[in-house]
N, C-alpha and C positions, 0 to 999 in steps of 0.2 A: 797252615796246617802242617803238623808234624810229628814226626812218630817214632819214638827209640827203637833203634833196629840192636838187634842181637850181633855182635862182630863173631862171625866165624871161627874157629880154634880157641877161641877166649871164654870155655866149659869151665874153666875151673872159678870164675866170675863169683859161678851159682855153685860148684862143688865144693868151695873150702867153707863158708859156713854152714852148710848142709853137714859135713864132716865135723867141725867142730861142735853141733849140737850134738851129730850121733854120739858121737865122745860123750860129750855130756851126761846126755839121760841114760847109756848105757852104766857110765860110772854110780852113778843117780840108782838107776836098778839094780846093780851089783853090789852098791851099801845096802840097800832094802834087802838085797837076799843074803845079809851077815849079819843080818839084822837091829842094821837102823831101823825105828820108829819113831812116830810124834805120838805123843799123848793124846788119849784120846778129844777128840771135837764133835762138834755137833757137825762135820764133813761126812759124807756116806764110806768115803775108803781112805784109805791112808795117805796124807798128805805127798811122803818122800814118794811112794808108788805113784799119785796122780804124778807130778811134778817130772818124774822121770819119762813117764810115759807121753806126757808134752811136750817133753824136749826130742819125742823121736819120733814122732805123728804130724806135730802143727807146723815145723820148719819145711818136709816136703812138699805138705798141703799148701800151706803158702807161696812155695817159690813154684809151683803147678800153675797157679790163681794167676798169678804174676806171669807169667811166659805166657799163658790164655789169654790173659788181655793184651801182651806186647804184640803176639802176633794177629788178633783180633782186630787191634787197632791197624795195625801195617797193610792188614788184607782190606780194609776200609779207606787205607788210603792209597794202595794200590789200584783196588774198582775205582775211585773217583777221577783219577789220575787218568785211568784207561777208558772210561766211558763219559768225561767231564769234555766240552768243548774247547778247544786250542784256539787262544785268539792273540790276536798280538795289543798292546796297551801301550797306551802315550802317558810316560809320568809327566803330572800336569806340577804337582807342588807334593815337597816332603815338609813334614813338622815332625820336634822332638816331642817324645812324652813324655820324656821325665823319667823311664823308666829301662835299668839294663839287667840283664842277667846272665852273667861268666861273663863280663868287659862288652857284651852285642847288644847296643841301644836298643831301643822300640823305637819307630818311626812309624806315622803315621801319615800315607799316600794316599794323592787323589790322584786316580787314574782314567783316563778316559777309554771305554772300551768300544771298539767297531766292532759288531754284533754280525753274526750271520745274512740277515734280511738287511743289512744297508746301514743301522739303525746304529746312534753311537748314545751310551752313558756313560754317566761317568758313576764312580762307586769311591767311596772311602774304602782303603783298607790297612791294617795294623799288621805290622811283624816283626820279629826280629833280625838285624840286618848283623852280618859278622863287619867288623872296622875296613876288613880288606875289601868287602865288596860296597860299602857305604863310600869310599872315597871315588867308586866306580859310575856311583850312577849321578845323575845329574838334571836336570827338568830337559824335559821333552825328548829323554831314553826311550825306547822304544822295548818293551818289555816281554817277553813270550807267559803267558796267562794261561789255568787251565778255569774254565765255570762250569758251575753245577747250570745244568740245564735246567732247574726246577728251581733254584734261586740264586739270580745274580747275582747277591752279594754275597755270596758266599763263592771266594775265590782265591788262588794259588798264583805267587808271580814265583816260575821257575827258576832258578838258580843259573847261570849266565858264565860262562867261562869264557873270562875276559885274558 
C-alpha cells in the first residue's frame, strides 16, 4: 500500500500548468473579443468561446479532483497505518515477478505472521522493493508488519532503516 504524498514547497508542481492554460484560454478569449469566429455549426455557442472557456475552468477543476483524491488516499493510509495491528513477520521465501517499475522489482513474500492470541499464518504478499533495500533482506528477516484487523491479508511490511 502506497500513496503519492504532496512534497512541501514544491506549489509550483500544480502552478505552472495551471498558468499556462490560463494563458491560454485567456488569449483564446481575447481573439474572440477582436473577433475571432468559426462558422457557423450545428454547436449551441461559438466554438473559439467554448474552447477558451475550457481552458480556464477544466484545468483548476481537475488539478482540485487530483489533490482530493491524493490526500483522500494519504488520509486512508494514514488510518490504517494508525488503527492496523503492529506485528512483527518472519520472511519465509522471496520470488521475482517478472515485473519493475522506475528500476524496483516486484517481489513476491511469504511471510509468516505471530498473530495477537498465539496464533501464526502465513500470508502471501506482493510489493515493490527499492534495489537498496532488496539486497537487505534476506529469508528468515524478521519484519515489522501493520494488519488490517478485519482482513489478514491485507498487509504493510514497513520500510526498515538498515
Amino acid at each position: 500500500m502506497s500513496a503519492w504524498r504532496y512534497i512541501p514547497g514544491r506549489w509550483w508542481i500544480f502552478a505552472i500548468p495551471l498558468v499556462i492554460f490560463l494563458a491560454v484560454g485567456i488569449t483564446i478569449l481575447v481573439a474572440y473579443g477582436n473577433g475571432l469566429r468559426t462558422p457557423d455549426t450545428w454547436f449551441p455557442m461559438d466554438e473559439i468561446l467554448f474552447l477558451g472557456i475550457l481552458f480556464i475552468v477544466l484545468p483548476p477543476l481537475f488539478t482540485s479532483l487530483l489533490v482530493f483524491n491524493i490526500t483522500k488516499g494519504n488520509r486512508r493510509e494514514e488510518k490504517f497505518l494508525k488503527d492496523g495491528i503492529q506485528l512483527e513477520a518472519i520472511l519465509l521465501s522471496m520470488t521475482e515477478t517478472g515485473t519493475t517499475v522506475n528500476n524496483a522489482p516486484e517481489i513476491e513474500m511469504e511471510l509468516s505472521l505471530q498473530l495477537p492470541d498465539g496464533s501464526t499464518i502465513n500470508v502471501k504478499h506482493r510489493c515493490f522493493v527499492s534495489l537498496l533495500d532488496l539486497a537487505n533482506l534476506s529469508i528468515g528477516d524478521r519484519l515489522p508488519v501493520v494488519m488490517d484487523p478485519e482482513n489478514p491479508d491485507r498487509i504493510v511490511v514497513l520500510t526498515r532503516l538498515s
